[in-house]
Each structure stands twice: as structure tokens, then as C-alpha cells.
Phi, psi and omega in degrees: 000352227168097160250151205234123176198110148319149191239032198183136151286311175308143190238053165241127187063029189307187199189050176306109223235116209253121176244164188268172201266031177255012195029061165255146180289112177262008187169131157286148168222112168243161201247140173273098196318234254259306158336306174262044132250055183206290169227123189309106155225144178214125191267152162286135182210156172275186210279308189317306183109013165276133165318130199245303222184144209204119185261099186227164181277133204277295206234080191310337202279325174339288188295345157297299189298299188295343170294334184279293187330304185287024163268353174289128155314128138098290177274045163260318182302351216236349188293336180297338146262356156265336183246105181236115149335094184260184197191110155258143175262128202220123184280134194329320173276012193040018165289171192264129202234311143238174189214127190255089180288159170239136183276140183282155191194135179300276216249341170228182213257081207247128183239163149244144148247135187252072179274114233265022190203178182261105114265153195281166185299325153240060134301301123019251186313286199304328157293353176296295191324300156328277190331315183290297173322282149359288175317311174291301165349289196263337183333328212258333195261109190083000000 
């Protein structure tokens, strides 16, 4: 229904540009280079390229801690049910409008999306997108 294509294979400040399955652009997601090598942030944008939303990791120290722990023999393995990421999405006037979480779990990866605030539907879709994306992104992480 929805393709996602990079405007870059390296995926720093990368520029993702999200189309419908008629292949009009309904929305951009770009990732912020140097900002996520500290905390995972991605602004939202609209076909226009105006800001919609801003996708940031609720707590960077998660992704320290699951980095160090998971270097441990044995117990690297258990991180995945104790350090679970959350990543809230915030509309420019900075309420929160949804919110994605990873559910703890040993071996695989389960996320929610909640939405905790009023947007329109397609808004929505494009934040399903992000998320989805995110999700591949960051999977390896907590």
C-alpha cells in the first residue's frame, strides 16, 4: 500500500519520502544526524515539506544501558525484556500526540502504537509509517 525510499544509502540525516500505492508523495520522514547519535529523533513532514511531527526516544540512557548490559555473555541475552524504548510523537505545540513503545519480550520484538492525542486520519497513516520504519531501524536496539 506504501513505499518508503531513502534519498541516500548512508543513513545519517537520510530524507525518507513516503508514497501511497497511486505513487503520490503523502509525506516525508527525515532522521536527525547527529542528534540520534545520542537520542533516536525524526521530524515528520507533509507532502509540502512543513513539519507535521517530531519522533524522539522518551529516554536515551535505555539504549546506553541496553548497549553495555548486552555485551555481557548470557545475560546480553535478557536485555530485550528489561530495557524496552519508548518514542514519543509530538506535534509542533508540543503535546504528544502518539506514542511507540517496545513491549518486553526475550527474543522477539513487539511494539504499540497508542494514540494518546487528536489527529487527523491522514496523519495517521504517516505516523503508521514512521513507526514502521523506526521499528526496522532501531529493532536490534533494547
Amino acid at each position: 500500500l506504501y513505499t518508503i525510499k531513502a534519498d541516500r544509502i548512508i543513513d545519517f540525516n537520510a530524507n525518507y519520502t513516503v508514497r501511497n500505492a497511486q505513487d503520490q508523495v503523502i509525506g516525508q520522514i527525515k532522521r536527525s544526524g547527529m542528534k540520534s547519535l545520542w537520542q533516536t529523533s525524526f521530524t515528520i513532514m507533509d507532502a509540502q515539506g512543513q513539519t507535521l511531527y517530531t519522533m524522539r526516544e522518551k529516554n536515551p540512557w535505555v539504549a546506553v544501558l541496553d548497549g553495555i548490559v548486552g555485551e555481557i555473555p548470557i545475560i546480553g541475552m535478557l536485555t530485550g525484556y528489561f530495557f524496552n524504548p519508548g518514542y514519543g510523537v509530538t506535534a509542533p505545540d508540543g503535546r504528544e500526540v502518539f506514542l511507540l513503545r517496545k513491549q518486553p519480550s526475550f527474543f522477539e520484538r513487539k511494539f504499540s502504537l497508542e494514540k494518546t492525542g487528536q489527529a487527523s486520519a491522514e496523519d495517521d497513516v504517516l505516523v503508521l509509517n514512521a513507526a514502521m520504519m523506526l521499528m526496522l531501524l532501531e529493532r536490534g536496539d533494547g
